[in-house]
DRENFI-22242 format. One line per 8 residues: number of its first residue (from 0); their letters; for each residue x, y, z of C-alpha. Coordinates in steps of 0.001 Angstrom, whole numbers, plus 524288, in hexadecimal, padded with zeros to 5 digits. Layout:
BEGIN
NUM = A = X:Y:Z; ...
# end
This chain:
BEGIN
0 = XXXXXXXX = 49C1D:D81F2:122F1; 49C92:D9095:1277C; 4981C:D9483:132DE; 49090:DA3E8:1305F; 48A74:DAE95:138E5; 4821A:DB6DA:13426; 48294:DC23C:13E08; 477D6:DC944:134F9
8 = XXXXXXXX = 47016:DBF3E:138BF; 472F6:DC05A:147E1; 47A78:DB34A:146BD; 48324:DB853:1514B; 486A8:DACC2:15A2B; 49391:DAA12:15D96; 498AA:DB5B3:15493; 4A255:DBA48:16073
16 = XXXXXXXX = 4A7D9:DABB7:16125; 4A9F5:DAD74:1520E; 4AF25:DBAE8:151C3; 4B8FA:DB99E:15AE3; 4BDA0:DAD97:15724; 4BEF1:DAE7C:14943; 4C4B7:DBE2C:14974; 4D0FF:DB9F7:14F5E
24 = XXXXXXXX = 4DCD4:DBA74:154E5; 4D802:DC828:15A60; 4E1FB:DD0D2:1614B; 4DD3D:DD369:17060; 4DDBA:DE010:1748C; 4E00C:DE30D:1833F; 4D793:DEE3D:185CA; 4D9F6:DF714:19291
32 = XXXXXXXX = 4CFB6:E0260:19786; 4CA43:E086C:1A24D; 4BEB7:E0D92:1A5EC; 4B9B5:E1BB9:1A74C; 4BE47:E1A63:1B5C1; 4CBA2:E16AF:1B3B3; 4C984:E0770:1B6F4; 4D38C:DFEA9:1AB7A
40 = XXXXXXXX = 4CC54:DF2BC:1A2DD; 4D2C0:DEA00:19BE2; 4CBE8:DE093:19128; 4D0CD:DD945:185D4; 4C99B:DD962:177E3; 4CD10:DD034:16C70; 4C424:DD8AE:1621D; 4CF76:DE1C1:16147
48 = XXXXXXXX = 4D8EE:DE78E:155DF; 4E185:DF2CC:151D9; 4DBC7:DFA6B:146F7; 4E330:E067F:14275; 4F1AB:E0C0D:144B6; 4F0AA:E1825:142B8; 4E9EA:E1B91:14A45; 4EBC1:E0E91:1535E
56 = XXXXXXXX = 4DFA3:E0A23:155C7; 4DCC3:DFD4E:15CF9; 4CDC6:DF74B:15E1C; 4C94A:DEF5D:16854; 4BAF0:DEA9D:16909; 4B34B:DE739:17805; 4A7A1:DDFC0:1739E; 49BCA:DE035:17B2F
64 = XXXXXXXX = 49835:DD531:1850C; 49091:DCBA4:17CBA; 488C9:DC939:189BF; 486D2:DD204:18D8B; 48737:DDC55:184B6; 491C7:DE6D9:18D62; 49D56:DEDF9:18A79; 4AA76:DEA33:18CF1
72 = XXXXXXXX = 4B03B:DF119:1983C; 4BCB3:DF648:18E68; 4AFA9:DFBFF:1854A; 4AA31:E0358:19059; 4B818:E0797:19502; 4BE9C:E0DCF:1879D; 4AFF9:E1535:1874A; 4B32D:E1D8C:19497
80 = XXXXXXXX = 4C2D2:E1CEA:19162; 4C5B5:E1D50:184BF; 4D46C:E164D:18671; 4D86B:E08DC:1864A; 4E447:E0135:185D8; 4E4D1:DF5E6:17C9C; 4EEE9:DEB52:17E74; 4F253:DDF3C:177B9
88 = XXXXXXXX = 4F054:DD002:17FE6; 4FB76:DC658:18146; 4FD32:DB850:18350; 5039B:DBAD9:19210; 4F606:DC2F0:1949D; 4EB0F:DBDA5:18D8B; 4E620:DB653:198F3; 4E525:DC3C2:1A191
96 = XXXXXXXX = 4DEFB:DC9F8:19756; 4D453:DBE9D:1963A; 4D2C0:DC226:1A41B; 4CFE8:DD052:1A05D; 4C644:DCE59:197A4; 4BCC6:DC9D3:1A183; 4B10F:DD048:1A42A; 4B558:DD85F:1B0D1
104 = XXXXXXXX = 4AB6B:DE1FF:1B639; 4AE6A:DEF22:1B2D2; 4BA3F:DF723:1B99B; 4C129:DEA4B:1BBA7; 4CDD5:DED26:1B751; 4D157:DE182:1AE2C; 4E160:DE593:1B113; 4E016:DDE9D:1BE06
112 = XXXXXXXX = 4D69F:DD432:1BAC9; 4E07D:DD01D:1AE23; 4EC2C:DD08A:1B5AB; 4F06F:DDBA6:1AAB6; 4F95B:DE5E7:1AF37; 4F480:DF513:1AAE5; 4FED3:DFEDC:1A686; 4FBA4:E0D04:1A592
120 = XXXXXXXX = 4F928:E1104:198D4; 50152:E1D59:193FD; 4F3A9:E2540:18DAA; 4E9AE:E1E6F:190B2; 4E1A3:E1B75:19D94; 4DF95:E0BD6:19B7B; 4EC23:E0264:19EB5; 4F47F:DFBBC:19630
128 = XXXXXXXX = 4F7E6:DECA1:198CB; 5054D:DE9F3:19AED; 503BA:DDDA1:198D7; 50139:DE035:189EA; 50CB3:DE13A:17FF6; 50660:DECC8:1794E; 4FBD8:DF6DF:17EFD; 4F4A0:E01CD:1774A
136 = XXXXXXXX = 4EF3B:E0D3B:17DA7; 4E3E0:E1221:1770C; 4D92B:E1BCD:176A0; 4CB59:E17F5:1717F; 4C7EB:E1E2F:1661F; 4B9CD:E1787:162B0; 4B234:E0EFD:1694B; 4A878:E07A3:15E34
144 = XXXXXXXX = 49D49:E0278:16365; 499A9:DF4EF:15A91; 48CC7:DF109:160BE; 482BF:DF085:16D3B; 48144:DE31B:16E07; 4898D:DD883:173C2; 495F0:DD591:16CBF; 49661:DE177:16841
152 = XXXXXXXX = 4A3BF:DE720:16506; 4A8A6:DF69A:1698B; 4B460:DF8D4:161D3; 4BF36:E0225:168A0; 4C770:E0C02:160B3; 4D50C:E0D61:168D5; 4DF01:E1402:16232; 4EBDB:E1123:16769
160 = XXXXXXXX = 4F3C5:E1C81:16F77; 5002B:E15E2:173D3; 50488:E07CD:172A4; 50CAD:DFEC3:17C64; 515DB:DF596:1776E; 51D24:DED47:180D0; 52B0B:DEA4F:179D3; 52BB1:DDC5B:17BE2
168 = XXXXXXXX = 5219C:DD953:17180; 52A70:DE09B:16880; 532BF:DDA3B:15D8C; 5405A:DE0CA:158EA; 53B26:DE839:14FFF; 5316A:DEECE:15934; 52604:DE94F:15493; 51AC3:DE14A:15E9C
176 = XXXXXXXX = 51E6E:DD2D6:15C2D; 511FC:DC9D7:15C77; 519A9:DBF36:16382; 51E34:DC854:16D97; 510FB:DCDC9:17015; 50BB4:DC14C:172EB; 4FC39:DC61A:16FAD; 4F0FD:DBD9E:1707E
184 = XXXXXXXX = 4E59A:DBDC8:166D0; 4D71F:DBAA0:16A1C; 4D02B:DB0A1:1614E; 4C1D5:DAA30:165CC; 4BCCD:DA521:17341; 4C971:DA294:17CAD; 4D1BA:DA222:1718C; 4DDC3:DABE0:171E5
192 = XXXXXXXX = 4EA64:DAAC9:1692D; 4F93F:DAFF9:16A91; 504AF:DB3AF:1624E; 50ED6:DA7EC:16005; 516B1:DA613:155E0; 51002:D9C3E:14EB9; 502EB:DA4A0:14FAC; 509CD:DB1B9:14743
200 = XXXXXXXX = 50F80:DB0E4:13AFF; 514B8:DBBC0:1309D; 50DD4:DBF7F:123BC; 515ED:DCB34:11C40; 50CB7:DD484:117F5; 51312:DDD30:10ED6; 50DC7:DEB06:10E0A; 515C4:DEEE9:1016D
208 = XXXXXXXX = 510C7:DE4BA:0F700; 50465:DE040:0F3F0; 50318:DD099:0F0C4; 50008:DCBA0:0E3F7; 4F335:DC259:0E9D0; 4EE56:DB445:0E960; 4E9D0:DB88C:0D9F5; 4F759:DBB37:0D56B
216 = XXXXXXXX = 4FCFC:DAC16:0DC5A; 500E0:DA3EA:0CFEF; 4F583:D9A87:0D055; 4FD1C:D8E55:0D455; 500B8:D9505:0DF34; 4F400:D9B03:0E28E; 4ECAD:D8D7F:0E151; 4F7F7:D869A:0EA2B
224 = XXXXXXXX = 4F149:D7BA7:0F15C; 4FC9E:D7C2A:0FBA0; 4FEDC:D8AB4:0FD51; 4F48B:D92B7:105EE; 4EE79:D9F4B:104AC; 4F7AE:DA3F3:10DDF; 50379:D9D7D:1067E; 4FE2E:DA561:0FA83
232 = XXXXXXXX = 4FB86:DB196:0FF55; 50ACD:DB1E8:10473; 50E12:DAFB1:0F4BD; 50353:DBB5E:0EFEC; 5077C:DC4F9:0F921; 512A4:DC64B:0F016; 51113:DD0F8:0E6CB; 513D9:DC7B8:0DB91
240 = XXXXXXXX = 51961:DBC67:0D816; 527CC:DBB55:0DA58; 53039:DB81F:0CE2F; 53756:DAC63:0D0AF; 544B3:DADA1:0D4A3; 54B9F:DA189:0D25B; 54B48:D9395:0CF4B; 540D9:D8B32:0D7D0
248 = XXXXXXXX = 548D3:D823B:0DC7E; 53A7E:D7A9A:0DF0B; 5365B:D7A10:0D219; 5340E:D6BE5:0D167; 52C0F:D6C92:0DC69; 51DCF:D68A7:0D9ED; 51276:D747A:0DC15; 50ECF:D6FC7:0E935
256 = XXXXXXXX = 51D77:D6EAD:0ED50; 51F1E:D7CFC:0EA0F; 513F5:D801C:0F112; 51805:D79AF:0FD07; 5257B:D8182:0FD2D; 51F67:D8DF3:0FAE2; 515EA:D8C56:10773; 51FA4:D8872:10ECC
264 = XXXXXXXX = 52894:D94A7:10B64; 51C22:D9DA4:10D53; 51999:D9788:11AC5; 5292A:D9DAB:11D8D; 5266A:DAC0A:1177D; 52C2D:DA71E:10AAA; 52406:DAC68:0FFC4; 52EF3:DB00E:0F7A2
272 = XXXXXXX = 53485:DA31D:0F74C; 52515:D9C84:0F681; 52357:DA538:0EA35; 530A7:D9ED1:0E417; 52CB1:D928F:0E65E; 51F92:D943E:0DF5F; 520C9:D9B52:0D361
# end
């Protein structure tokens, strides 16, 4: 059975619920304003993304109240002030920002009610978080108005001016290391996730070759009953088939034993060796 809406057909109920739980992990972005008489806000949104680098522009989305139909307090802010800071949420501060995203009357400053500690931003009138590994101060290019209605998303342009980067999330090479930053990731209803090590793993993507495909896998490797179509899209991202190099020292191995090697070697980053085994 599949379950279908047709949103055509106004079948519309519970299409939040599904949305937002089946578009995930989503990034949360930390968003920091203030209003046009200087007064900070601080809200978190989970319908949020970078979209270009050059220029750097991030997009976050406030959606309407489904209620009751009213603007987010961050909407009405980047409107008047066309600035915002946009921060990344940790593990140590997810709770505080859970607290911020209550609905607090307007000109409550969300800083105090969080617990979150502002820093003064270097061009820009709304605060940074110093609580956040990285901070972006941006300005807001576009503000795209999606719909009237409730549930209605307003998607906000900010291209980034100047970037924060706290040096403890940094590896020795200088890049941001995803176990250092320590981010959590918004999924459906309570649910939240975070960066461990058994959550992240590696896939080499390599920009300078193109791979050969599922269509050019020698068919008794394509129709494998043990390896996946993860296992085989390791083998065709090759460009080609490698030329065996020496003996197999497996040779009387049976089909399925050969298999079973080669998935275990691809589960370690061993194509190479997987392909050797195979052909």
């Amino acid at each position: 059975m599949i379950k279908t809406l047709d949103i055509t057909k106004g079948e519309v109920e519970g299409l939040y619920r599904i949305l937002s739980s089946a578009v995930t992990p989503r990034p949360i972005a930390l968003v920091s304003t203030v209003d046009k008489d200087g007064t900070q806000n601080l809200a978190p949104f989970s319908f949020f993304n970078v979209f270009s680098v050059n220029p750097p522009i991030m997009v976050f989305s406030p959606v309407k109240s489904g209620r009751f139909g009213t603007n987010k307090h961050t909407l009405e802010n980047v409107m008047d002030v066309k600035e915002c800071v946009i921060a990344l949420v940790t593990e140590d501060t997810a709770q505080q920002v859970s607290l911020a995203s209550c609905s607090f009357e307007k000109g409550v400053n969300e800083f105090e009610k969080s617990g979150l500690t502002e820093v003064k931003s270097d061009l820009i009138k709304p605060s940074r978080i110093l609580e956040s590994p990285i901070n972006f101060e941006c300005k807001v290019n576009d503000i795209v108005v999606l719909g009237e209605e409730g549930g209605a998303g307003n998607l906000v342009i900010a291209e980034v001016l100047k970037v924060h980067i706290n040096d403890d999330i940094l590896d020795e090479k200088g890049e941001v290391d995803p176990f250092k930053m320590n981010i959590v990731s918004r999924y459906g209803a309570n649910w939240y996730g975070k960066t461990t090590k058994d959550s992240l793993y590696e896939i080499a993507k390599p920009i300078s070759r193109t791979g050969m495909g599922f269509d050019k896998l020698p068919e008794n490797i394509k129709n494998s009953n043990i390896l996946t179509g993860n296992d085989l899209a390791i083998l065709a991202s090759a460009e080609n088939i490698p030329a065996k190099i020496e003996l197999n020292a497996r040779e009387n191995k049976s089909k399925e034993e050969k298999h079973i090697f080669a998935k275990e070697l691809l589960s370690q980053g061993k194509a190479e060796e997987a392909w050797q085994i195979l052909i």
